[in-house]
C-alpha angles and dihedrals in degrees: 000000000000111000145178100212128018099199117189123180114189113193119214122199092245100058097268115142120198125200145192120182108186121190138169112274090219114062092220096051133079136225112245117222147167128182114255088239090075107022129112105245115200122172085226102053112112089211120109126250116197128155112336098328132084112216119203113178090043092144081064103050130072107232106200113194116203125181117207129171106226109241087199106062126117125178109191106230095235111054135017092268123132143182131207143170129178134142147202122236127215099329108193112250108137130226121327096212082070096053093265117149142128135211125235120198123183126206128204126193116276111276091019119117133191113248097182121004128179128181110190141176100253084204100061110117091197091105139001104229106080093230091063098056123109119289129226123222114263138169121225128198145194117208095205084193096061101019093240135157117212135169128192131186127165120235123228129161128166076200076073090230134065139226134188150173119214118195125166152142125234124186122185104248099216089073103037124111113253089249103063127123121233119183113267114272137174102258105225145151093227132023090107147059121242101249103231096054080062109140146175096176115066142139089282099039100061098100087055076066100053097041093049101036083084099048086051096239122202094209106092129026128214096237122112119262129154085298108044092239129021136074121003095260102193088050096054092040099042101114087055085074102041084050093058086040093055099041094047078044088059095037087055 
């Protein structure tokens, strides 16, 4: 696919919400993209992988990282489950009729699944509570090999620019009851990315370096990490090790 915007929003158990927002350097350019599910993927290829979506012309794009700490999250004191609402306002895409559009994936933490999920346009007038409003049209996905939760959804507007409200409830699956619910997903082994090979700075990336070393980006930090420069690994994958913590903590 050729896009205007990548978005990718990573959860964290403790309300974090991580974000990339990856767009074409040239104005006049696109970001090309495929979802995981279907890419090559070659241990060679100097192309990015993040999220659910495979980027392959990365040196020509600008990844912006942004850390925000959700107002709307509420974990209930007396079981791992957890609800959240945030939302993303008027992001550029240009016209549709023209072939414009973008790709959001959203990331849990791995061995949290969704019990309820909207995502809803902001702008309906249909109804006044949020949750009411009406709903776009998602995919959501389970990878059974990393215990991961992902939804994706493509973003097309003739406004030229798109909005959307995302609520939702997440519970930690190790310590659900075996009836529980979760939202419908496409079971599979590989529409995502395992969260701690996450990574902005690649082969291919290493232009994206050189060109935003000068203009002090906060995107990537000079410590070492599984691939020399790039995310701050521990910090994305934190919550892997409090799960494994907490549940040694139960077996004991």
């Amino acid at each position: 696919m050729y896009l205007e915007v990548t978005v990718i929003d990573y959860l964290n158990v403790d309300g974090k919400l991580t974000n990339f927002n990856i767009t074409p350097k040239d104005l006049n350019s696109h970001v090309i993209v495929e979802s995981l599910s279907i890419a090559q993927r070659l241990r060679s290829s100097p192309n990015m992988s993040v999220g659910g979506t495979m980027i392959y012309n990365s040196d020509q794009c600008k990844i912006r990282k942004i850390e925000t700490q959700l107002r709307t999250f509420t974990q209930t004191s007396t079981s791992n489950i957890v609800s959240f609402q945030f939302n993303h306002k008027n992001l550029p895409l240009g016209p549709s009729n023209r072939g414009n559009g973008g790709l959001w994936n959203f990331l849990l933490p791995p061995r949290w699944r969704l019990r309820d999920l909207k995502v809803v346009d902001p702008y309906d007038n249909t109804s006044e509570i949020m949750s009411e409003k009406r709903e776009f049209r998602y995919s959501v996905f389970w990878d059974e090999e990393y215990d991961t939760q992902m939804i994706e959804m493509e973003l097309r507007s003739n406004r030229g620019s798109f909005s959307f409200e995302v609520i939702g409830t997440m519970s930690l699956i190790d310590t659900d009851e075996s009836e529980v619910q979760y939202v419908p997903s496409f079971t599979t082994g590989n529409a995502v990315e395992k969260l701690e090979d996450i990574r902005i700075l690649d082969n291919g990336g290493k232009l994206i370096l050189a060109s935003q070393l000068a203009e002090k980006a906060k995107w990537f930090e000079l410590k070492p990490n599984f691939f020399g420069i790039g995310l701050n690994i521990n910090a994305i994958i934190e919550s892997i090790d409090s799960y494994i913590a907490r549940l040694t903590e139960r077996r004991r």
